[in-house]
Every structure is written in structure tokens, then in C-alpha cells.
N, C-alpha and C positions, 0 to 999 in steps of 0.2 A: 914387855909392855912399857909403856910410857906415857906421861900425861897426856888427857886427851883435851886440855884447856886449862886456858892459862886461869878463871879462875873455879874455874871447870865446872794335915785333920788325923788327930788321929782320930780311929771309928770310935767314938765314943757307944759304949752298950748301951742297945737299945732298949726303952721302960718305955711299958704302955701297953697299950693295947695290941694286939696282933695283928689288927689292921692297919693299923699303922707301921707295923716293923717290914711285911709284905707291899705297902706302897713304896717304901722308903729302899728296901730291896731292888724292885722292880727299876726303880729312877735311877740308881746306883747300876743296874744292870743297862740301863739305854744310854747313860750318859757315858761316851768313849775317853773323856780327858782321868788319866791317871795320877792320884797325887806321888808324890817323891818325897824321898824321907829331906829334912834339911840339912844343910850343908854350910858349916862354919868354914869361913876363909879367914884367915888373919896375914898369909902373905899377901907383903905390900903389892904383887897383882898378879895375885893369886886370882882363876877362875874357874867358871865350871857352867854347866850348860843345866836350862830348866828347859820343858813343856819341848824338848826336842829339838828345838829353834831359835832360842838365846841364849845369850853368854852372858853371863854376872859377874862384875868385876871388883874387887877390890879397889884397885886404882886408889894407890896410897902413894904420894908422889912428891909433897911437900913440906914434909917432916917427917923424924925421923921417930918420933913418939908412935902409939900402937892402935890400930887402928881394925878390927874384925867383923865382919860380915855376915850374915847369916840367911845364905839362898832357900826359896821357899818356893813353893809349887806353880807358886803367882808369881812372885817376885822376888824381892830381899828387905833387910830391917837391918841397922844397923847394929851390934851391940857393943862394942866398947867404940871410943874415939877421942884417945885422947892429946893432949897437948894444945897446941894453939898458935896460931899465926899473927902477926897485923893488919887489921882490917881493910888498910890501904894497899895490899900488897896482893899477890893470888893466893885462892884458897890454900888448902892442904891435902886434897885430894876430890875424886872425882866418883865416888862410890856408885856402880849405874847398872843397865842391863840393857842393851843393844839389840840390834839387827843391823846384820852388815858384816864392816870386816875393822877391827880396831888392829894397826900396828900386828899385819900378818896374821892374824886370829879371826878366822871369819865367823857364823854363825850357821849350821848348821841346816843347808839347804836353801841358804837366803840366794836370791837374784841381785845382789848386788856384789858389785857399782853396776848401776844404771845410767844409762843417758838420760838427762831430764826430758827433752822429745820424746822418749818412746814409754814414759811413765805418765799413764792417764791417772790412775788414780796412787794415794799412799795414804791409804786408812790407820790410825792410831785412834791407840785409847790409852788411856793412863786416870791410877788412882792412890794418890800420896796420904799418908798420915805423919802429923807434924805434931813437933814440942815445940816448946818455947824457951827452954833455958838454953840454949845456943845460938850461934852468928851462923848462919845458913842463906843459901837459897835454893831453892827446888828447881830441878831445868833440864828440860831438854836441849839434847848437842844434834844439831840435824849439820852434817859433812858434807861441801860440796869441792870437786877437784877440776881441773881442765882432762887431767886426765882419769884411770880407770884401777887407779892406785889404790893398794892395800896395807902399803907401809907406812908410816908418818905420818905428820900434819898435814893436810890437805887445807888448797888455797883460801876457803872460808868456809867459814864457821857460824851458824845463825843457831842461838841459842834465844828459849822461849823458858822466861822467869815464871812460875807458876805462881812461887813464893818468895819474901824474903824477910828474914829477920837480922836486925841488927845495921849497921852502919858501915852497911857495902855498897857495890853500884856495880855497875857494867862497865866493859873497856871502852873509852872514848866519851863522847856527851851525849847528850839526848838532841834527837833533828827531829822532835813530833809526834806526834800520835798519827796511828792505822789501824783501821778497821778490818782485822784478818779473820776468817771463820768465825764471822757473826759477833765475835769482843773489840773491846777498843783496846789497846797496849801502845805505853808510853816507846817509842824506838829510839835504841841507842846505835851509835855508829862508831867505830876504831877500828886499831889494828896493835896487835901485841907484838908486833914486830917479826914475827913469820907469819902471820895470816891475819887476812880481815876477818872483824865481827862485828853482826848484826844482830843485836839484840831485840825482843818484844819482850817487856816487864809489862806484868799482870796487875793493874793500879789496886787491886785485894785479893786474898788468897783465894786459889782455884784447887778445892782438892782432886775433884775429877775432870773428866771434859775425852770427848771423844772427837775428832777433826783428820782432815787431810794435810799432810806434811806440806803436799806439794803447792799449799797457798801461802807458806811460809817460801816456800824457795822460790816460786814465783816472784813475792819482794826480794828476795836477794839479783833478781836478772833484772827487776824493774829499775832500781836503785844503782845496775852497771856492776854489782858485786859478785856477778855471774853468767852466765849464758846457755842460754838451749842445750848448745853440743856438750856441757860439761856431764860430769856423773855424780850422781849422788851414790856415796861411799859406805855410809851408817846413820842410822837413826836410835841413841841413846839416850835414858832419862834415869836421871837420880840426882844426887847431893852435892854440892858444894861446900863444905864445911870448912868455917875457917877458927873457930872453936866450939869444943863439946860435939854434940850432934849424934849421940846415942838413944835409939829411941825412932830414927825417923825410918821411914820404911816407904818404899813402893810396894802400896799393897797390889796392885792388877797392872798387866804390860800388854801391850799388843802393838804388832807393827808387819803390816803387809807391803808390797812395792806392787804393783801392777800394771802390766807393759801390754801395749796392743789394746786390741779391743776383746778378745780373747783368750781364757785359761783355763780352769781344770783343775785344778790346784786351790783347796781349801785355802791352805796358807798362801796365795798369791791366788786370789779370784780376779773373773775377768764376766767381761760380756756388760750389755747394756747393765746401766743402773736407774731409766727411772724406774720409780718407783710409789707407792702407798703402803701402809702401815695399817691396821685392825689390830688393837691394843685389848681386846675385850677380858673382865676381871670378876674375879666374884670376894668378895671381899667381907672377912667376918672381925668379931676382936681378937688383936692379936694376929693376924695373917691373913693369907693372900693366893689366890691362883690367876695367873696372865694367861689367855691364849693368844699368841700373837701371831698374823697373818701376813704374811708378804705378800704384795701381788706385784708382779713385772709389769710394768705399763709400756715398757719399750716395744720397739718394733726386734731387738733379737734377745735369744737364750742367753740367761744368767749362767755361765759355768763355776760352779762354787761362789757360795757366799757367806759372806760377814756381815752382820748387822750390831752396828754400834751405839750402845744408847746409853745413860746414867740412870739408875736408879737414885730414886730421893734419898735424903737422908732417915735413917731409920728402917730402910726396910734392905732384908737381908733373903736370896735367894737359900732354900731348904734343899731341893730338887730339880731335878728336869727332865725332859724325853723330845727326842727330834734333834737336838742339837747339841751342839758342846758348848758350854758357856765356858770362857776366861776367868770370872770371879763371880764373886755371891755375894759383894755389894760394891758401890760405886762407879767407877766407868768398868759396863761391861762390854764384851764382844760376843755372841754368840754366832758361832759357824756350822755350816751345815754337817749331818750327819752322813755316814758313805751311803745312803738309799736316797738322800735325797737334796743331793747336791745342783742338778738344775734344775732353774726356773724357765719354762717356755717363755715366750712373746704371749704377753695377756693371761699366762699361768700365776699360779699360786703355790705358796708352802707353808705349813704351818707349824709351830712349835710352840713348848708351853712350858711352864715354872710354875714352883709352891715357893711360899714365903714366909715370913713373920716381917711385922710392922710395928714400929713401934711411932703410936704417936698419928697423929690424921694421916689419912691416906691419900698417896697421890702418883700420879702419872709420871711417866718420863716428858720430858721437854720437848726432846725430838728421839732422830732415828736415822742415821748414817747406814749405806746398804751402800758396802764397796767402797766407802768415802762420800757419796753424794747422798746430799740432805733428800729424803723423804716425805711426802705428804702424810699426815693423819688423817686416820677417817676415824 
């Protein structure tokens, strides 16, 4: 391994009622995502694979002080990191979780490198928890190459600041503000002397957000820092630490590619995406049941899908049945189950959750299906 930037449950026993331990059974029986036990890394890039389909990586690369990891069913959390850098200088490592191929090490079943032509959609979600006694920034590495390469640094690099703390910045200067997937982000521009970067810093911190990669790479081709025919190589998101930074964590990941207008394939869905959303809830103190309905508005079949949304803050998913959700709070993904993976032209599917709330209740914002933004009804 090698830098990839320069500055880069247990079943708790159940009380209560018996109706309760029987719902709670049942939702645990429908929902097909399995947890994993955690897994500490402390080699400097040392990895290991979650949920089947990503790699977590240590990526400890700029100092020689000790720095360990600790992979989760969702994601990772950092727990020790220490030492320290100068602010002015590159971080000290790249702590993250991928799809794709990092430096020979791909990810398990992923479709990448991809040509950017033949990738309609590239659905993410991500959900950070941050301290503040450290010099950080939160960010996604999204890798773009002329060619279809698995080793090395690839020709540019567009990294999307989530967060940052302390008295860093991006490589090269600020050329402006852009309005990418519905935010405004300050844009930096450089080059670290093997590959360009383009940076989108988040003007305040963004703990969750669910969006398509591919309107980030899109400014990398608009801006002349890439082209159609190149491929995108990986899509990673975690830490840049340039001191401290024990404590932070990617709580929720997700990251699809999708080529054609056609798939099959949960984890890389395809087929039309408009769409509308039915959010309907019943809502008491303390908790929460969503039934949520998809309907296809397109003229073809959905083959596998992903719908990507945030829950507000304070409310945390309990259960579920129809589908596999990613996390049980903040940016989630829920994907279909093996019964019921397509959506016809003019069809529907439905899926549903139990919660706790804490605090007024309230709706998701939107609703991402395959990457393209969705109507509310």
C-alpha cells in the first residue's frame, strides 16, 4: 500500500414484553445484512474487507508514530492516532474505506475502473462522526486515470471536504464556488506534483449526505482535468489527520458504479431511475414506523435498487423487513431484498422500518433511487 493522497451490535438481551422480542425476531429474520465481529488494524496498511464489498484501510503513510483502526460492520472509527505533523505540510495518513482498486487491492466484486461514458449513475452515501480536539479533515478521494489502472497514483484526484478542523487547506488555491449535487462548495485547484487536485470544501460541516460521484467527476472533465474516455479507479472516504484524530469514525459507507442502462446486481443497480417516493409514518413518543413506497415512473424495469436518503438527526432505525438497510442512522441506503429486486415501468415496491426519535419528528429531505433525485408525494 501506499498513500493514496498527499494530504489524503452486539445482540443486546432482550426485556420486555414478548411482543416485542417476537417483532424484533421476525425484522432480524427479514433483514439479510449480517453484522461482523470488529476488527482492529494497527498495521500502517493493514486491511480488511466489511459488508463483502469494501476494504478498510489503515493507510498510515506519514509518520512513523502509531496509529490503529478499528473496522465495523458499517464502517471504521479510529482508536489510537498518534503523533503529529505540520499543518502546512501533508497529512499523516489517509484512514478510509473504498470501492474500487487502491495500489493492487481491489474490493470485492467491484466494476471498477470504469470508463466515465459508460457510468450512468455512481450512487454514495456517507455518515462521519467528528471530535474536535484534533487538525482533520473528512473527505472523500474519488480517482480518476486516462487509463484502467490498479496500481498507483492515478492522474487526478478530486477530493470533497466534508469537514475540517484546524489550519489546513487543499492543494493549490481557491478558483470559486460550484453548485454540485444541490450544495454550494468553495473549489480548490493544484497539483502535488504527480497528479492534479480538485478539491470541493463544504463552507460547514456535512455529517451525512447521500449524492452521485459522477457530478463531481463531471467538474473534473468540465474544468479540462479529465475526459469521457478516462476511468474512474475508486471511490474512498475517511480521515486526513494531521494531528490527534482518535475518536473519528465513518459511521455508514456505501458506493455503487453503474454502467449501461441495465443491471441485476444489488450492489451495482441499473435500469430507469425516475422515480416518486410515499414516505408514510406513524409516529408516537419516542419512536417511529416509515412505510416507504417506490414507484417507477420511467418508461423501463428497475433491475436492483438502492434508495438513498438521511434520516434527521435523532432518530435511529430499530428494524426492518423488504430490504437491507446500510445504517440505523444518518446517510442511509436501503437495497432491495432477493424477492424483490424489480421495479416494472409504472410498478411499485415497498419497504418499511421502526425507530426511536428523539426530539420533534421529521422527514428525510429527499430520496436518491440509483443516484437520481426523486419526487415526494
Amino acid at each position: 500500500m501506499r498513500p493514496s493522497t498527499h494530504h489524503a451490535r452486539s445482540a443486546r438481551g432482550l426485556l420486555g414484553a414478548l411482543l416485542t422480542s417476537l417483532v424484533s425476531l421476525a425484522a432480524l429474520l427479514t433483514t439479510a445484512s449480517v453484522a461482523q465481529a470488529d476488527t482492529s488494524i494497527c498495521q500502517p496498511f493493514g486491511t480488511t474487507t466489511i459488508q463483502g464489498r469494501y476494504v478498510v484501510q489503515n493507510n498510515r503513510w506519514g509518520t512513523s508514530a502509531a496509529q490503529c483502526i478499528t473496522a465495523t460492520d458499517s464502517g471504521f472509527r479510529i482508536t489510537q492516532a498518534d503523533g503529529s505533523v505540520p499543518t502546512n505540510g501533508a497529512p499523516k495518513s489517509y484512514p478510509s474505506v473504498y470501492n474500487g482498486c487502491h495500489y493492487t487491492n481491489c474490493s470485492p466484486g467491484t466494476n471498477l475502473p470504469a470508463q466515465l461514458s459508460t457510468v450512468s449513475t455512481a450512487p454514495s452515501s456517507i455518515s462521519y462522526s467528528y471530535v474536535n480536539d484534533a487538525v482533520y479533515d473528512a473527505a472523500y478521494d474519488i480517482w480518476l486515470d486516462p487509463t484502467p489502472r490498479t496500481d498507483g497514483v492515478n492522474r487526478t484526484e478530486i477530493m470533497i471536504w466534508f469537514n475540517k478542523v484546524g489550519s489546513i487547506q487543499p492543494i493549490g488555491s481557491p478558483v470559486g464556488n460550484a453548485g454540485v449535487g444541490g450544495r454550494d462548495w468553495q473549489v480548490w485547484s493544484g497539483n502535488n506534483g504527480s497528479n492534479d487536485v480538485l478539491s470541493f470544501v463544504a463552507p460547514s460541516a456535512v455529517t451525512s449526505w447521500s449524492f452521485d460521484v459522477m457530478d463531481f467527476a463531471r467538474q473534473a472533465v468540465s474544468r479540462g482535468l479529465a475526459q469521457n474516455n478516462w476511468y474512474l479507479t475508486s471511490v474512498q472516504a475517511g480521515f486526513e489527520p494531521w494531528q490527534n484524530g482518535a475518536g473519528l469514525a465513518v459511521t455508514s459507507f456505501s458506493s455503487a458504479v453503474n454502467t449501461g442502462s441495465s443491471g441485476g446486481n444489488p450492489g451495482n443497480p441499473g435500469g430507469s431511475t425516475a422515480c416518486k417516493v410515499a414516505y408514510a409514518t406513524n409516529v408516537w413518543q419516542g419512536g417511529f414506523t416509515a412505510d416507504v413506497t417506490i414507484t417507477n415512473t420511467g418508461s423501463s424495469p428497475v433491475n436492483g435498487w438502492q434508495l438513498a436518503f438521511a434520516l434527521p438527526s435523532g432518530q435511529r432505525i430499530t428494524n426492518a423487513w423488504n430490504a437491507n438497510l446500510s445504517a440505523s442512522s444518518g446517510a442511509v441506503t436501503a437495497s432491495n431484498a432477493s424477492h424483490n429486486g424489480q421495479i416494472a415501468a409504472g410498478g411499485q415496491v415497498s419497504f418499511g422500518f421502526q425507530g426511536t426519535t428523539d426530539g420533534a419528528f421529521a422527514r428525510p429531505s429527499g430520496f436518491n433511487l440509483n443516484g437520481t433525485a426523486c419526487s415526494a408525494v
